[in-house]
C-alpha positions in Angstrom: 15.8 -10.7 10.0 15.3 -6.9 9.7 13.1 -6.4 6.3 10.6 -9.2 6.1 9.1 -9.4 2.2 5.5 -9.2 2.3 3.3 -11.9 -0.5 1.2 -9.3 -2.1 -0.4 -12.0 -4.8 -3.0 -12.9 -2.7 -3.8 -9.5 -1.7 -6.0 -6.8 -3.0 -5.0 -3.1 -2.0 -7.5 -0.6 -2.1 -6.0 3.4 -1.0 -8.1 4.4 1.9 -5.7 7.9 2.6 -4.1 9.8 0.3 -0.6 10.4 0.0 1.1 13.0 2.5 4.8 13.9 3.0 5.9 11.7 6.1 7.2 14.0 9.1 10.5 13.7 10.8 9.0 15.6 13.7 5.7 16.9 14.3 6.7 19.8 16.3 9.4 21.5 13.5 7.6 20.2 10.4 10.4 19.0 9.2 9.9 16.3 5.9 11.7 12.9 5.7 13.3 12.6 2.8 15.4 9.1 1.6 18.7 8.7 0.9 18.9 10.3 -2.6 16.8 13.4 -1.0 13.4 12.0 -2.5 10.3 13.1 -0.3 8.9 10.0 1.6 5.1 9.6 1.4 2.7 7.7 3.9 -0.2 6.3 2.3 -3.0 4.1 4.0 -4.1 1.1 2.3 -6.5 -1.9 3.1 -5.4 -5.3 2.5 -7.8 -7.9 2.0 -7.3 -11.3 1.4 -9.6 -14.1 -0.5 -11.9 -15.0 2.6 -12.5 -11.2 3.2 -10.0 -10.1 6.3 -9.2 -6.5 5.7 -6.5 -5.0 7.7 -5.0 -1.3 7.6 -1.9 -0.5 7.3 0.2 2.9 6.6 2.7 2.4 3.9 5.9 4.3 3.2 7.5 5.1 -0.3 10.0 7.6 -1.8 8.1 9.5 -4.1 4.6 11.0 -4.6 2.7 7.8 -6.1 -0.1 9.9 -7.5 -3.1 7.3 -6.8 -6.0 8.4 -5.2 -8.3 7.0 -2.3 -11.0 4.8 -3.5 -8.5 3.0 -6.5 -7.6 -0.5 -6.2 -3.0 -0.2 -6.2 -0.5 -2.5 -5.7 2.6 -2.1 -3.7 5.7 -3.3 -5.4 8.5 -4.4 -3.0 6.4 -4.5 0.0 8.5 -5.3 3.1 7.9 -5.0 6.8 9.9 -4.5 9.3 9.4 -5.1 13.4 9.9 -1.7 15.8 9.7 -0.9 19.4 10.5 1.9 21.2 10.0 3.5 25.1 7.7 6.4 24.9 7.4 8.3 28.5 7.9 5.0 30.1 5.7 2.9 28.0 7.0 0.3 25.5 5.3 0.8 21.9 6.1 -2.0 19.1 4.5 -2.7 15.7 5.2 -3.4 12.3 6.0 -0.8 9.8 5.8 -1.3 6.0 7.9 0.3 3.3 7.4 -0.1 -0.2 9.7 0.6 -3.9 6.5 1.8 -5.2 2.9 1.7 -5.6 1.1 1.9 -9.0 -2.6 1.5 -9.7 -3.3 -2.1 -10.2 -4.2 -3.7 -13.6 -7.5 -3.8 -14.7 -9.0 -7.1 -15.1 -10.5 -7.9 -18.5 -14.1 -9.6 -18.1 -15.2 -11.0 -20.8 -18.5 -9.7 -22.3 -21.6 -12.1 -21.7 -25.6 -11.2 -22.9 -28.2 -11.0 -20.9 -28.1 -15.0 -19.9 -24.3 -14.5 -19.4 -22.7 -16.5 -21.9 -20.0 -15.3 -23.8 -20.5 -14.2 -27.2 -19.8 -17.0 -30.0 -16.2 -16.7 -31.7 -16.7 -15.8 -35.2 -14.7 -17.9 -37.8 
């Protein structure tokens, strides 16, 4: 298998780097771009889960996404994919992560409670 979709529904993404034009080399400069000539962006992002594991992972999309670090996103057609390559005769592998897009995440409504917290009473 060469893209693996990634679950994001029991995820919470948080952007912990801000956006910045993925390089095709470091030495000319040069910007990756996709196959319709879009920019590609790297963007850093924790991913917790429900018992509180966080990991870090770089994340790359066509497109300036326009979020900021600190705001809770979600990445929309997350997939990873499995590398390795030989680097001056060592073997380096990982996991690299692409997604369609990544938007700033709904806010969830909390209902209002009073001091006590209970919920207001519904008026008929």
């Amino acid at each position: 298998m060469r893209n693996i979709p990634v679950d994001v529904s029991a995820l919470t993404f948080v952007c912990v780097s801000p956006p910045r034009p993925k390089l095709v080399s470091q030495d000319t400069g040069e910007v990756k771009v996709d196959r319709n000539g879009v920019t590609v962006f790297t963007v850093g992002l924790s991913a917790a889960d429900e018992s509180g594991r966080v990991e870090l992972l770089n994340v790359a999309v066509s497109g300036d996404p326009e979020i900021a670090v600190g705001q809770v996103v979600r990445p929309v057609g997350l997939v990873g994919f499995p590398w390795e390559q030989q680097i001056n005769g060592r073997l380096r592998w990982g996991i690299a992560y692409r997604a369609a897009q990544i938007v700033p995440a709904v806010p969830v409504a909390v209902p209002a409670t009073d001091e006590a917290g209970n919920a207001p009473a519904a008026v008929a």
